[in-house]
C-alpha positions in Angstrom: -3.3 2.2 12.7 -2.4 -1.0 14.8 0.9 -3.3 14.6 0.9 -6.6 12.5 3.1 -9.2 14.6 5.1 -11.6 12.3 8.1 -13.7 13.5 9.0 -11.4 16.5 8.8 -8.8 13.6 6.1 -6.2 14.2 5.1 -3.7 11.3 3.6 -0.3 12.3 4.2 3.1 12.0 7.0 5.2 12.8 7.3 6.4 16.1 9.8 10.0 16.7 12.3 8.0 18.2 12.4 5.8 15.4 13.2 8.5 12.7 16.9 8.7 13.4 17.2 4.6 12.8 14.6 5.0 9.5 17.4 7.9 8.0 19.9 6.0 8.3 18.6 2.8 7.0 17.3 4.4 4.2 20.4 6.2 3.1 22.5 3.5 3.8 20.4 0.7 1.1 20.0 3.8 -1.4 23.3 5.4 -0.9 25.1 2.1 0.1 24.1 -0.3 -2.7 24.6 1.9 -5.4 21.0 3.2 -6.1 21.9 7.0 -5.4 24.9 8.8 -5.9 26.0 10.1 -2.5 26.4 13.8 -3.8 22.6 13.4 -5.0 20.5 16.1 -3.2 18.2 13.3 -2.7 20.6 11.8 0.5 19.5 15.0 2.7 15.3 13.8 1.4 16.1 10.4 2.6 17.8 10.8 5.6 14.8 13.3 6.9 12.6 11.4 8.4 11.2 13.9 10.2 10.5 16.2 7.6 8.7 13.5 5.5 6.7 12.4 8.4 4.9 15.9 8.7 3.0 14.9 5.3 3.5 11.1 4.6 3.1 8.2 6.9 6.4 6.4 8.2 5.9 2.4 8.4 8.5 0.4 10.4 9.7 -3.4 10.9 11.2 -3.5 14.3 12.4 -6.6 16.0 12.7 -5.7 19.7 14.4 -2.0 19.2 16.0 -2.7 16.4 13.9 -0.8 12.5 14.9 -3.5 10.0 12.7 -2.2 7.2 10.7 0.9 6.6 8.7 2.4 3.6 7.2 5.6 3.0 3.1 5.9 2.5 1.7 9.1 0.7 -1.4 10.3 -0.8 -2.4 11.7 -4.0 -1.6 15.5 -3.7 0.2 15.8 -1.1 4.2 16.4 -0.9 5.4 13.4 -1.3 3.4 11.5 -3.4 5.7 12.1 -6.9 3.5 10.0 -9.2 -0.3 9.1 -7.5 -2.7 10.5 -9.3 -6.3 10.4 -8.2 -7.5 7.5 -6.9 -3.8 5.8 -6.4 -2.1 5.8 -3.0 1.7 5.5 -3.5 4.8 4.7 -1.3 8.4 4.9 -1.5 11.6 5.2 0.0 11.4 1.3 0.8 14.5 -0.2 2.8 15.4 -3.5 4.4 18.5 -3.8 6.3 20.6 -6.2 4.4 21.4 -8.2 7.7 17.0 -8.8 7.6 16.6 -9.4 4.1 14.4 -13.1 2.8 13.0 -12.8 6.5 9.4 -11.4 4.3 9.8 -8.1 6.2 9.6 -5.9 2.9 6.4 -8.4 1.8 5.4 -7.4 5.3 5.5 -4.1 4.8 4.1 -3.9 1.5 1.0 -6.0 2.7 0.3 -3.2 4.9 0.4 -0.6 2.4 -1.8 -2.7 0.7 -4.3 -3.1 3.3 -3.9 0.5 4.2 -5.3 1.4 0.2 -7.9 -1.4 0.4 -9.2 0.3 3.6 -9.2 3.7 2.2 -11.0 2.9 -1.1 -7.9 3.5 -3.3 -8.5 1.6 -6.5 -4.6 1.3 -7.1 -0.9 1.2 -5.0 2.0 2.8 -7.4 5.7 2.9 -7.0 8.5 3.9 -8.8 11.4 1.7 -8.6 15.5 1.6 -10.2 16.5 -0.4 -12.9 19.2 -1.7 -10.0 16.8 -2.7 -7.5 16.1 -6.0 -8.6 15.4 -7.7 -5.5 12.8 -5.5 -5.0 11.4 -5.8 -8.3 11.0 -9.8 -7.8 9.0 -8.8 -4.9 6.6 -6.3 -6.8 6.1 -8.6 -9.6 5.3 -11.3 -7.4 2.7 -9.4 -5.6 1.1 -8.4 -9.1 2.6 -5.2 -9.5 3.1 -4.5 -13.0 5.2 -1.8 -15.0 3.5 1.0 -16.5 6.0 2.4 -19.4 4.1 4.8 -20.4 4.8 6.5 -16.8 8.4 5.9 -16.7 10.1 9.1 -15.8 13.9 10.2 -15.1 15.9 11.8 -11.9 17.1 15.2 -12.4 20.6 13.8 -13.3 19.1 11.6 -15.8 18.6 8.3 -14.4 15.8 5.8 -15.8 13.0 5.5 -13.2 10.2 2.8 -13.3 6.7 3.4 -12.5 4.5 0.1 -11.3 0.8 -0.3 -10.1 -1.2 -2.6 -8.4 -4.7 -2.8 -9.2 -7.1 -3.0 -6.4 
């Protein structure tokens, strides 16, 4: 997959020297803003880039050297696709830096994702998103996501979880 150039900000995937940056990004806006509790099991998931890069693909914003967004892609059955069913490519585990944030890097990134199902032949992109991550939601609704209720699920330790989709 190539790199999209925006502003100095280039989207592409995830190169093994980035994963250390992409943990740490990720667990600080889940962990740091609130989203996840920081004895959740889910921390070690999030910080693993690595791990999750075996079976999913790893998509970066980097200015320079520096990831300032990243998101998670994965396919219908495979390990980290939670809610895709046939036909749907999901992602997840989307961060922005807060110090990046209204620069359209998570736009960005979700644009690629996007393209990347267009390309494929997916006929849908799902998500599942937090009741507190409203800035993201105004991004998903504004890109015609819309929530499916019916598919709503709940963590482990209870918490509400939203599913969206995007019709291709």
């Amino acid at each position: 997959m190539g790199a999209d150039e925006r502003g100095g900000v280039v989207i592409r995937d995830a190169e093994v020297g980035d994963f250390a940056a992409v943990g740490e990004l990720t667990v600080e806006v889940y962990v740091g803003e609130g989203h996840v509790n920081p004895q959740s099991p889910y921390v070690a998931e999030l910080a693993d880039t690595a791990t999750r890069a075996e079976s999913a693909e790893i998509l970066v914003a980097v200015r320079g050297d520096e990831v300032l967004g990243s998101l998670t892609m994965a396919r219908p059955g495979t390990p980290y696709a939670d809610i895709a069913r046939d036909g749907e490519f999901e992602f997840r585990m989307l961060a922005v830096s807060k110090r990046a944030r209204g620069l359209g890097i998570g736009t960005a990134l979700l644009e690629k994702v996007i393209d990347t199902a267009r390309v494929e032949g997916f006929e849908a992109v799902v998500l599942t998103t937090m009741p507190t991550m409203q800035d993201a939601r105004r991004m998903y609704d504004r890109l015609g996501f819309v929530h499916v209720p019916g598919r709503d699920w709940r963590t482990m330790a209870g918490l509400p979880l939203t599913v969206m989709r995007l019709a291709l």
